[in-house]
N, C-alpha and C positions, 0 to 999 in steps of 0.2 A: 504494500500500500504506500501510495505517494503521500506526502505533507500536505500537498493540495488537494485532496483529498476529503480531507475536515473541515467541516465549514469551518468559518471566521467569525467569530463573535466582533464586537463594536468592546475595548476596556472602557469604561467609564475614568471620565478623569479624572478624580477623585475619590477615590476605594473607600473612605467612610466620610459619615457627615461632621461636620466642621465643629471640636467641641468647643463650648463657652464656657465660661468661669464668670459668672455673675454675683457680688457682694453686693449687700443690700447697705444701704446707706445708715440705716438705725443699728444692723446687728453689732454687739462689742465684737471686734476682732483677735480669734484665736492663734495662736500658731501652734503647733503641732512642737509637741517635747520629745517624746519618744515613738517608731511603732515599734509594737511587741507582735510576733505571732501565734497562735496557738493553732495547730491543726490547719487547714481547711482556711480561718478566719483571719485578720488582718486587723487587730486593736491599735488604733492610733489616740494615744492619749493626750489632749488639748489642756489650756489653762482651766479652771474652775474643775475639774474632774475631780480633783481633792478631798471632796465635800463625798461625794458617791464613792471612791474608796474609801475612806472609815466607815459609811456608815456598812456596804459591804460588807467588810470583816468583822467589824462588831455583828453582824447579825447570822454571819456564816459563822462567826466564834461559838452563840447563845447557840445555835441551831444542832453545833456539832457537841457541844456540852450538854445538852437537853437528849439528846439523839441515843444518851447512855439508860436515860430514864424510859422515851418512848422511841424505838429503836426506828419507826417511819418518820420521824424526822430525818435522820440520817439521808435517805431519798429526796425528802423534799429539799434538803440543804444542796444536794447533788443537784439536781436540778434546775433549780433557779440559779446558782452561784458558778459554774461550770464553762461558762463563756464569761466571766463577768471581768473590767478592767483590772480586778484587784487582784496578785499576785497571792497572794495570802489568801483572798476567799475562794480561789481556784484550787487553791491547794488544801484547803479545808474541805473541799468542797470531793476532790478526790478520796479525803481521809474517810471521809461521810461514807460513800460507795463500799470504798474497803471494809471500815468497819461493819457495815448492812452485812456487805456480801460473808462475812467472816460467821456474825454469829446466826444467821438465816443456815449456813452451813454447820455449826456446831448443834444447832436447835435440831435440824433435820438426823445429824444423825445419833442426838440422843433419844429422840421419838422413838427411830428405827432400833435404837437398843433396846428401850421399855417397851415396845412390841413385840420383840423378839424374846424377849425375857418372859413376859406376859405368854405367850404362842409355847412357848417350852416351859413353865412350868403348868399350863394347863393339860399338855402332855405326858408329863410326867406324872399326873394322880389319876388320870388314868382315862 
């Protein structure tokens, strides 16, 4: 097969549409301190952010300290706090998962023990 052959398309002379940067005249103006990446997502932390990291970790803290009382916090701390700007409440926020997933697994197989115990001494009287 020849190259002439293949139609010919027309390129467009401009491959994508032209981007704008628009600042509005009242907003305060940010600038960008750090980005940080996690996964997949791309956290660029601007001025005023400050205020949303504490209260973040303070509440990924309560969450993962409460989480030993009622252990579905631990989920709910994962959850919400798991993309969140705070490096602290991410990592709280991981401990949360871990911990769930640790005693959901210790729970299960003491169940399976006192069933099993249960299932063999009823066995055993006859």
């Amino acid at each position: 097969m020849d190259a002439n052959q293949y139609p010919q398309y027309p390129q467009p002379s401009q491959p994508y549409p032209p981007q704008e940067y628009v600042v509005q005249e009242n907003s305060p103006q940010t600038s960008p301190q750090f980005v940080h990446t996690t996964g997949h997502s791309v956290i660029v932390q601007v001025d005023g952010d400050e205020e949303r990291i504490k209260k973040d970790t303070n509440y990924a803290t309560i969450l993962l300290v409460l989480g030993f009382f009622l252990n579905w916090l631990w989920l709910i701390n994962f959850f919400l706090y798991r993309r969140s700007i705070s490096d602290v409440a991410r990592k709280y926020a991981k401990y949360s998962l871990i911990a769930f997933c640790v005693v959901l697994i210790i729970s299960a197989v003491g169940a399976a023990v006192i069933i099993i115990a249960n299932v063999v001494r009823a066995f055993a009287r006859g």
